[in-house]
DRENTINU-568370 format. One line per field, with one value per residue (C-alpha): y, x, z; residue number from 1. Coordinates in nm, 2 decimals. Example, Ala and Ser with C-alpha at 12.3 -4.5 7.8 and 13.67 -1.06 7.14 Angstrom:
! DRENTINU-568370
north	(-0.45, -0.11)
east	(1.23, 1.37)
up	(0.78, 0.71)
num	(1, 2)
! end
This chain:
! DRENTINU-568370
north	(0.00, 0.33, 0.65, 1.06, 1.23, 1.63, 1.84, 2.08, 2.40, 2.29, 2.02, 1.87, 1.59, 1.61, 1.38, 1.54, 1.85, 1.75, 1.77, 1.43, 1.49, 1.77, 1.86, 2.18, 2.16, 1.81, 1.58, 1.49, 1.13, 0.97, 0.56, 0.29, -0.05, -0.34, -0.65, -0.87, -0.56, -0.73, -0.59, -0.53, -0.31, -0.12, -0.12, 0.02, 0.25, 0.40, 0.42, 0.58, 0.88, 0.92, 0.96, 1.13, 1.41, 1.69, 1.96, 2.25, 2.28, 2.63, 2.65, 2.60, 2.21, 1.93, 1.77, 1.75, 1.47, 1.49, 1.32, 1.59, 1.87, 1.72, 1.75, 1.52, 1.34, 1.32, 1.02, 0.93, 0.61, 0.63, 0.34, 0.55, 0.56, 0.19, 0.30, 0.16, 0.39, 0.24, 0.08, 0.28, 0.61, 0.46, 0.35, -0.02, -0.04, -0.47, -0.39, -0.21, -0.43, -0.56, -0.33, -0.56, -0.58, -0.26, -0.12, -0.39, -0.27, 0.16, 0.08, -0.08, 0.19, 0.40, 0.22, 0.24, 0.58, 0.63, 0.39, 0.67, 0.92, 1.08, 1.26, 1.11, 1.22, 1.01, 1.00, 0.75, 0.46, 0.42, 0.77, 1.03, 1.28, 1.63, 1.69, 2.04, 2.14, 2.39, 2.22, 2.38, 2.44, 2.28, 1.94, 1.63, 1.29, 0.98, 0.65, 0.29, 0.00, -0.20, -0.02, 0.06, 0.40)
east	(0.00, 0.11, 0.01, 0.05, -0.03, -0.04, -0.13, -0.35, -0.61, -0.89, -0.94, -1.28, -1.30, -1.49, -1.70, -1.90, -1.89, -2.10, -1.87, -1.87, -1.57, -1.44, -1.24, -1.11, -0.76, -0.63, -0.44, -0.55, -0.44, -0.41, -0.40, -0.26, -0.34, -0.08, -0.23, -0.02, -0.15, -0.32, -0.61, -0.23, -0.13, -0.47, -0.40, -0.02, -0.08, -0.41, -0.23, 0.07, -0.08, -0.35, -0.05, 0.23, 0.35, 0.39, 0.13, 0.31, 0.28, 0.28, 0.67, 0.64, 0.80, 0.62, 0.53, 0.10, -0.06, -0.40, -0.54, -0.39, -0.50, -0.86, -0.82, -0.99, -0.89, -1.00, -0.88, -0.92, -0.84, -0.55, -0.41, -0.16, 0.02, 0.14, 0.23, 0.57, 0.70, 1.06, 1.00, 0.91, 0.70, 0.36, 0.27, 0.21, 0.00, 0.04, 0.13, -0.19, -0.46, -0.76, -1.08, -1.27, -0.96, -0.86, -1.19, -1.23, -0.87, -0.94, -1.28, -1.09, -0.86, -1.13, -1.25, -0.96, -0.93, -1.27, -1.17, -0.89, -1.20, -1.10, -1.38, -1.31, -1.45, -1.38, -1.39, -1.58, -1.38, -1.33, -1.48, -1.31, -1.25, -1.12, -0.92, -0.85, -0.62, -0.44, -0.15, 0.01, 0.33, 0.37, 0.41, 0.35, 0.46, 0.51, 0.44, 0.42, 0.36, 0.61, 0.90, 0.97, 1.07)
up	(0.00, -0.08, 0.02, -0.06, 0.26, 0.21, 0.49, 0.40, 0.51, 0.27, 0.02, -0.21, -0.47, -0.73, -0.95, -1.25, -1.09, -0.79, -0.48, -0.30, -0.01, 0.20, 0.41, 0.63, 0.79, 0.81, 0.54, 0.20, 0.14, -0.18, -0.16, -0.37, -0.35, -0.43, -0.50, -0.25, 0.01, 0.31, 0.62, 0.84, 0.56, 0.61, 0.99, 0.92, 0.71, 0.88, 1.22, 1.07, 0.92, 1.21, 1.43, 1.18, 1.35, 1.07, 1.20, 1.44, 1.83, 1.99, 1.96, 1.56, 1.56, 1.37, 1.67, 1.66, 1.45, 1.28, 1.56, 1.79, 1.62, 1.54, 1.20, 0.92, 0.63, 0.25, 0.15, -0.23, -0.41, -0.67, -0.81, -1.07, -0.73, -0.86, -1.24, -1.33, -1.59, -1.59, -1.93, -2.21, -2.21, -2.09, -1.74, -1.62, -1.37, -1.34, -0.93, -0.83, -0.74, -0.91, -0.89, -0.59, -0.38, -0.37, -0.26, -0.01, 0.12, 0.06, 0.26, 0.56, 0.51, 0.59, 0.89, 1.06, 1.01, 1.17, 1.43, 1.54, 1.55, 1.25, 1.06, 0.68, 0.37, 0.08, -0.32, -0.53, -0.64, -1.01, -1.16, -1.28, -1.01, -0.96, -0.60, -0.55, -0.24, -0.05, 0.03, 0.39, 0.39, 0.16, 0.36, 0.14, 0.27, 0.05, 0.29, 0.16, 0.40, 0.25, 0.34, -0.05, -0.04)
num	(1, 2, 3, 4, 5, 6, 7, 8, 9, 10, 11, 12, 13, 14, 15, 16, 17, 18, 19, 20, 21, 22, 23, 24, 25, 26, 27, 28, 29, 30, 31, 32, 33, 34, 35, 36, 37, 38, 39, 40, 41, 42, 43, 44, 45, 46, 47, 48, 49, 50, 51, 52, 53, 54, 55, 56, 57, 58, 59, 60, 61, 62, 63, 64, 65, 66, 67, 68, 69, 70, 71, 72, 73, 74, 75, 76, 77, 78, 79, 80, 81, 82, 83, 84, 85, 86, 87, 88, 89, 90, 91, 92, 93, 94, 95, 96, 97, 98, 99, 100, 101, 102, 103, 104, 105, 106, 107, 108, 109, 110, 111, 112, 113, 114, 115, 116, 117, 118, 119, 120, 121, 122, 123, 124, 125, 126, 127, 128, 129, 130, 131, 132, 133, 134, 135, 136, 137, 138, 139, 140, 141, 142, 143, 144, 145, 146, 147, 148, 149)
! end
């Protein structure tokens, strides 16, 4: 599993121009699915960023997590995460998960998010959608659960 986390003051996805997720300060995260990605990789991954200390205290450090700060998360499916653009100019996406999986995995996801007493707004899986953010900062974090960056 791979994620995108960007801390940001306002974010929205968009599908047809109808607005289905929002968010006010907290982290936009954009998730990948791998299709040898397992429930612990949910649970990892979740529990990382619900705890990732990258918002400021009162003496300016990164030292307050989402959690800390009560902040939510937009979290939006995005298996381009797993494109493989080492050969040629086109992107392979043969490592991201097949359609089922990978919502069955971005919905746990989700849960355990929830489970932290995050408020999380979400995307629809497999549509076209339109994210718009305002990345603070900027702070963007790449995270993948198995240790590949």
């Amino acid at each position: 599993m791979r994620a995108v986390v960007q801390r940001v003051t306002a974010s929205k996805v968009s599908v047809a121009e109808e607005t289905v997720g929002e968010i006010a300060h907290g982290l936009l995260v954009l998730l990948g699915v791998a299709e040898n990605d397992s429930h612990e990789d949910c649970r990892y991954l979740a529990d990382k960023i619900a705890h990732l200390r990258i918002f400021e205290d009162e003496d300016g450090k990164m030292n307050r997590s989402v959690v800390d700060i009560g902040g939510s998360i937009l979290s939006v499916s995005q298996f381009t995460l797993y494109g493989d653009c080492r050969k040629g100019r086109r992107p392979s996406f043969t490592e991201a998960a097949k359609a089922e999986k990978a919502n069955q995995l971005y919905d746990q996801f989700n849960t355990y998010l929830k489970q932290e007493g995050i408020a999380v707004a979400s995307g629809r899986f497999q549509t076209h959608m339109t994210v718009t953010l305002s990345n603070d900062g900027p702070v963007t974090i790449l995270l993948d659960s198995k240790k590949n960056f």
